[in-house]
C-alpha positions as CSV (number, residue, x, y, z in Angstrom):
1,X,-144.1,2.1,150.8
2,X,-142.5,4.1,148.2
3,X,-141.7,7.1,150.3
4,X,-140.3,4.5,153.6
5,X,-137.7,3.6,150.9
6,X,-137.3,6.9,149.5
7,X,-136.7,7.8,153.3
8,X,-134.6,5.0,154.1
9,X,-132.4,5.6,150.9
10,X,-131.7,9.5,151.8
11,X,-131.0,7.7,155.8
12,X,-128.5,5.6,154.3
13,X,-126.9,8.4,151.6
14,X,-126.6,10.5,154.9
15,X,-124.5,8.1,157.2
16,X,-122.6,7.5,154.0
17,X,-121.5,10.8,153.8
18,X,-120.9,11.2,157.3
19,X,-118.9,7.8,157.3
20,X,-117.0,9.3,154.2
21,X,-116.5,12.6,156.1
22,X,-115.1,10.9,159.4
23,X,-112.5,8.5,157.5
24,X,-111.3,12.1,156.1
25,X,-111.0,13.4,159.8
26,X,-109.3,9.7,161.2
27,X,-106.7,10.2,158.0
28,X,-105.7,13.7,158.6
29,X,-105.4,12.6,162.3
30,X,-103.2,9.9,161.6
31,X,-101.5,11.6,159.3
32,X,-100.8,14.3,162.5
33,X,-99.5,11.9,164.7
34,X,-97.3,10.4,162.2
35,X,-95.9,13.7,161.1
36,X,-95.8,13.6,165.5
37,X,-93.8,11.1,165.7
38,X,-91.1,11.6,163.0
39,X,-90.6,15.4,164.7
40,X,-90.1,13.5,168.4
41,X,-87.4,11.0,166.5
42,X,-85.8,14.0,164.8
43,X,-85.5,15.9,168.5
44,X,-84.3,13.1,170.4
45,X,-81.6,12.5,167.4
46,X,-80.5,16.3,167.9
47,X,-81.1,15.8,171.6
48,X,-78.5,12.7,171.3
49,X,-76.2,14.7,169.1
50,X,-76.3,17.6,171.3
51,X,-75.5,15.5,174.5
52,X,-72.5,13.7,172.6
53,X,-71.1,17.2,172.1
54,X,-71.1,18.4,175.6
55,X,-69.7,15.1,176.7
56,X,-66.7,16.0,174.1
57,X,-66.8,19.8,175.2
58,X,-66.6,17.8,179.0
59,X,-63.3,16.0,178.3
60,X,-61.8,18.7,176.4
61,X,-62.6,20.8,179.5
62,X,-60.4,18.2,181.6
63,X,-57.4,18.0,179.5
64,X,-57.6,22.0,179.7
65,X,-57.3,21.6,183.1
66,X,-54.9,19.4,183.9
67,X,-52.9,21.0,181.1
68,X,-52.7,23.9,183.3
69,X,-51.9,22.5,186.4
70,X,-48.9,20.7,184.7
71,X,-47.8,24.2,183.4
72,X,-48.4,25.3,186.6
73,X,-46.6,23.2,188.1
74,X,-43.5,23.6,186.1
75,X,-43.7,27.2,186.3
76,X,-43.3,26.6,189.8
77,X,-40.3,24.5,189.8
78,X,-38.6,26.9,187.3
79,X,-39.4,29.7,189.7
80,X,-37.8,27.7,192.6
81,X,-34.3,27.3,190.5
82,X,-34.6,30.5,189.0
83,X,-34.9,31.5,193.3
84,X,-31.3,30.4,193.7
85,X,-28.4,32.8,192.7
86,X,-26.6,32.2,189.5
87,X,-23.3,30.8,190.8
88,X,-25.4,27.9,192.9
89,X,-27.6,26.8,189.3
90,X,-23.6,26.9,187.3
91,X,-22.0,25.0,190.0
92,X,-24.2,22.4,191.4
């Protein structure tokens, strides 16, 4: 009878050690997917800052243009008078 709980005591000791060495494993784990999941926030943060910054790079993109076809435009309607001969822009 003495050596059944002898037995049953180095049983129990075992599992108890494996028990101790999984809840090791699950914390690491956890500690993984948390350390997961703060990288994903910090991407999608950068992700969101990066997109904000096109979007600005996007609009200053459009003012350049239509800057440029304003200038462009003017340049052409200075070439037109300057077209004309010098007596016709004096004496309109």
């Amino acid at each position: 009878m003495a050596i059944a709980i002898q037995t049953l005591s180095q049983a129990i000791e075992m599992l108890r050690e494996d028990v101790e060495h999984e809840r090791h494993r699950a914390d690491r784990a956890e500690r993984g997917v948390e350390e997961g999941r703060k990288r994903i926030d910090e991407l999608q943060t950068s992700l969101a800052d990066k997109r904000r910054r096109i979007d600005s790079l996007y609009t200053e993109l459009a003012s350049a243009r239509t800057a440029a076809m304003i200038s462009g435009s003017e340049a052409a309607a200075l070439r037109t008078q300057l077209a004309r001969p010098w007596w016709r822009r004096w004496f309109r």
